[in-house]
N, C-alpha and C positions, 0 to 999 in steps of 0.2 A: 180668638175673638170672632170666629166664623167670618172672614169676609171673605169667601166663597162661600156661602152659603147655600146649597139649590144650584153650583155651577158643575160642569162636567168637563173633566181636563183627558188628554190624549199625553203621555209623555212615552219618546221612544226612547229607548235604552236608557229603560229606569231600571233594567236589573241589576247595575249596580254603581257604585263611582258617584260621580255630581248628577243623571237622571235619578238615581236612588233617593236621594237625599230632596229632590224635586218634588219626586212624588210624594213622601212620603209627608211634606209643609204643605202641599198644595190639600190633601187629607188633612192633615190636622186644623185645616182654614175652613173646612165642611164642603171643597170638592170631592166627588165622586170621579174615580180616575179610572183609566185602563192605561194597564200597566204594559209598555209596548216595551220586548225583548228577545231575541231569537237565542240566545246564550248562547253567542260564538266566541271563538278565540279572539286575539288582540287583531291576529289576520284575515278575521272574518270568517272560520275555518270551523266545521260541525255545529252542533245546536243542543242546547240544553233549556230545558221550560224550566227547572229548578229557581237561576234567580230572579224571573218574573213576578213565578209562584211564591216565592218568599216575601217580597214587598207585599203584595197581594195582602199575604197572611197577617205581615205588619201590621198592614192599612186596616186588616180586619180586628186584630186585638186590639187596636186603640179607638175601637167604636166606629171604625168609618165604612167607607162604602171603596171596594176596588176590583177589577176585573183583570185576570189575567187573559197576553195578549203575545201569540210568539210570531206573528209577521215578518216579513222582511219589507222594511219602508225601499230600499234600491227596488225591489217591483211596484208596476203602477196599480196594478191589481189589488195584491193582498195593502198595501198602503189605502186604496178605496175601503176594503175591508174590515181595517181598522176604524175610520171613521162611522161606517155603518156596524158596527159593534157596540159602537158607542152612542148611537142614535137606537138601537134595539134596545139595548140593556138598562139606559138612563135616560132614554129620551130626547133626548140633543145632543150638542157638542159648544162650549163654548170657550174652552181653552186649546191649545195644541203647541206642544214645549219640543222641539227636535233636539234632541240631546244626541242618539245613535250616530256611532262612528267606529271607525279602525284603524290599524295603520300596518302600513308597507313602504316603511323606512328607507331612503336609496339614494342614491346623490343622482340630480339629472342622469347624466352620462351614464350610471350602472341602470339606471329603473327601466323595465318592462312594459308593452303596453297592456298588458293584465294588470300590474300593480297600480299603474294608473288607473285605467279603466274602476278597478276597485273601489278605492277609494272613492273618487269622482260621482260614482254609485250610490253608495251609500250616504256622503253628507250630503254632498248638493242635491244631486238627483233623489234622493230622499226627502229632502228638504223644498225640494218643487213637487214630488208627491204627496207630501201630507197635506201641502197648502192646496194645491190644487183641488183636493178633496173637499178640504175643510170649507177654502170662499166660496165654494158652490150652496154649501150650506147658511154659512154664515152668511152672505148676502140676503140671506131670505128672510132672518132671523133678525137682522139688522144687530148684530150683534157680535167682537168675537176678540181674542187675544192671540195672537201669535208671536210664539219666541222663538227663535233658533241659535241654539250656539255655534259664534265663530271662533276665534284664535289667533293669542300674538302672533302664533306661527306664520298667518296673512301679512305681515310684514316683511317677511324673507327667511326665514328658517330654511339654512340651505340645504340638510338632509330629508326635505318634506317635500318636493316641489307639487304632489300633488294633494296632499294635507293640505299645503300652504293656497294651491289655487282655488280648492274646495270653497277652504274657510275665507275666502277673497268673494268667490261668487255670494258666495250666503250675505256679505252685506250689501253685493248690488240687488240681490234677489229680496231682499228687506226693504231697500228703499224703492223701489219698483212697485212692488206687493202693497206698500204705505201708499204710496200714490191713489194705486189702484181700490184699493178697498174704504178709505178715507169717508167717503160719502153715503159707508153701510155701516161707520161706526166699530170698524174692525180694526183696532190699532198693531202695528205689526215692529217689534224690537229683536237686534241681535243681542248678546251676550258676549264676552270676552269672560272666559273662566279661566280660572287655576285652582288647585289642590293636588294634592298625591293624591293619583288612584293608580290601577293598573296600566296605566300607558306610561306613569312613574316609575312604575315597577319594572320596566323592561327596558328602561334606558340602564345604558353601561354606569353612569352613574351609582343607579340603584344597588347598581352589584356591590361596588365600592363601598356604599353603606350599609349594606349585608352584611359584607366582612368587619366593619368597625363596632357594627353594634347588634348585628344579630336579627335583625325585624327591619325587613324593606318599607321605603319613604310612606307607604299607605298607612302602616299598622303605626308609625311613629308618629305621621300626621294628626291623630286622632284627639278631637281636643284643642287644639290650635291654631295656627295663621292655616296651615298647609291640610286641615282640614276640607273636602270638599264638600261637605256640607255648607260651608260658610254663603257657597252661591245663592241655594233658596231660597234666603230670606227677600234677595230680591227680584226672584221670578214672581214668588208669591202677590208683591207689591204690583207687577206691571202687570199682573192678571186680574190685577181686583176693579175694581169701579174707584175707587180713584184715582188711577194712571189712565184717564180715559183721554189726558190732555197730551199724553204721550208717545208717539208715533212715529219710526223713520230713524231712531235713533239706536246708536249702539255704546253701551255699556262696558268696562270691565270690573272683573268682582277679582281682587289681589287681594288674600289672607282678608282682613278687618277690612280694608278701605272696598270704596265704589266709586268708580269714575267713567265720569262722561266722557267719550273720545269724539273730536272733532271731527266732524268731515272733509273730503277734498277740500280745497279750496287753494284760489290763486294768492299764491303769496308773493312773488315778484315778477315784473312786466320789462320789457323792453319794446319800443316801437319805433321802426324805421320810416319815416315818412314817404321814402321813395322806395318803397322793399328792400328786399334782403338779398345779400350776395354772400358766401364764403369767406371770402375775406372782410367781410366788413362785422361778420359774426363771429370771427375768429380775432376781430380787435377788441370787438365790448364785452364776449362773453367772459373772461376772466375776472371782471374787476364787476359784471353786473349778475348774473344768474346764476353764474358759475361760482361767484367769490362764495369761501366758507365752506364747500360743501366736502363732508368728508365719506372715506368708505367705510362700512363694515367696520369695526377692531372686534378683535378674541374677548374676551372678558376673563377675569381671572381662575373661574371653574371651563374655563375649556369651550365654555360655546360661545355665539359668538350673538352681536348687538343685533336686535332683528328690526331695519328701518321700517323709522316712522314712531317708534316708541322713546322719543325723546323728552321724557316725564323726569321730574325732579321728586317723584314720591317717595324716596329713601332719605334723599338730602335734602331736603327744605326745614329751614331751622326753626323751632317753633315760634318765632316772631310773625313767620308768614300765613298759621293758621289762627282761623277765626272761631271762636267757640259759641255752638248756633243752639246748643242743649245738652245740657252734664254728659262726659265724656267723649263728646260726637264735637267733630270738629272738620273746619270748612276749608278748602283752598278753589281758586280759578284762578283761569291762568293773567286775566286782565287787570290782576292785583297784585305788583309790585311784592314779589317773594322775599324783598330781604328788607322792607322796611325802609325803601325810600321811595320818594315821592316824584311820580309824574306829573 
């Protein structure tokens, strides 16, 4: 339906996985993209222009407009050079989707301060270079969409610690960025994705289903919930003109569904009118801030609950959804899930 029509997106590590899939809606909506990709390993390790160049090519046989783009967004430089790429080539910039990322896998206690440092690099620190590039522009322009993906793993993924604080900064750097840009018209959302792609492919897991069936989670996803294509559709949405009301928020895209995730916020209080002493917090916190709260548990494939993800979107019985247009159906949370009445 073209609604990009005339716009011009930046996405980094579209060469392959859920940027691929990015780029490749945000083109078929009638943006002009550059297609941002260094073709490295899962570890961030050599360089190949191949699946930059490939989207590219995509983008070209389906009638549209795409530039290939091998940067590294972890420098502040060539991440400037990306956006000025895209202001030579097409004339502006009005989208930018940070998709690029790595991993180096490690339990605190074993991890390096390379492996850290790495990571940290490339999402966040990437994710503060593209933007920093981009609102210089887009303030001018008075105009601009920024997405960045984060990750459940930001709720405790305990083999990730620096995946997990990456993808942590990126929604403070989102709500920050929204603040800030608000008043030039530049609305600024995170992402929470899933699909099998190659970072699927390299958990132990994936072996597991090697051996059962022969084609790892990505090639079996294809088509399905665990497709990572499934994200686009709604990047495409908060980049268009009319997500223009949409700002500061973060999303998750799980197989078909899309859900709004709530922000901080104070959910229980205690107040001592003459302050607080140790033992006077060691009487009430059991039965007041403290009642209920549980750890962690395993789950039954091996990993384990990553706080803060306390959703009932497997189990909510269809009594609790609202059907809002043929097949699409509604739930929140301030609606009584099993059919009684507040």
């Amino acid at each position: 339906m073209n609604r990009l029509q005339n716009k011009v997106a930046l996405v980094t590590g579209a060469g392959r996985g859920i940027g691929r899939g990015i780029a490749l809606a945000l083109a078929s909506e009638g943006a002009a993209v550059v297609v941002n990709d260094l073709g490295v390993s899962l570890a961030g390790e050599g360089q190949d222009a191949q699946p930059a160049q490939q989207v590219v090519n995509e983008i070209s046989a389906a009638g549209g407009k795409g530039v290939a783009n091998l940067g590294n967004v972890a420098n502040y430089e060539e991440a400037g050079a990306m956006l000025q790429q895209s202001v030579d080539t097409f004339g502006k910039i009005d989208i930018v989707v940070h998709v690029a990322g790595i991993l180096r896998d490690r339990m605190i206690f074993n991890m390096t301060e390379a492996e850290w440092d790495a990571v940290i690099a490339v999402h966040l620190k990437g994710a503060f270079n593209v933007y920093s590039h981009a609102t210089k522009l887009m303030r001018e322009q008075k105009f601009g969409r920024l997405i960045a993906m984060s990750s459940t793993s930001a709720f405790g993924a305990p083999g990730q610690p620096n995946y997990a604080a990456a993808k942590a900064g990126i929604l403070g750097l989102t709500w920050s960025t929204a603040n800030a840009m608000r008043a030039s018209n530049v609305t600024v959302n995170a992402i929470l994705p899933s699909g099998s792609t190659r970072m699927v492919d390299s958990t132990p897991r994936a072996q597991k289903v090697l051996q059962e069936t022969g084609k790892l989670p990505s090639a079996l996803a294809i088509g399905t919930e665990r497709d990572p294509d499934n994200v686009a559709p709604l990047i495409v949405y908060l980049a268009s003109d009319a997500a223009e009301n949409i700002s500061g928020q973060c999303f998750g895209s799980f197989g078909y569904g899309i859900y709004l995730m709530s922000q901080s916020k104070i959910i229980k209080t205690i107040r001592a009118d003459n302050g607080w002493t140790v033992d006077k917090l060691a009487q009430v916190m059991p039965q007041t801030l403290g009642a209920n709260l549980k750890l962690p548990k395993e789950k039954p494939d091996g990993t384990m609950d990553t706080v803060g993800l306390q959703t009932h979107r497997e189990d909510l019985p269809e009594s609790a959804w609202v059907e809002v247009a043929p097949n699409v159906k509604f739930w929140r949370i301030d609606i009584p899930p099993y059919g009684e009445t507040r």
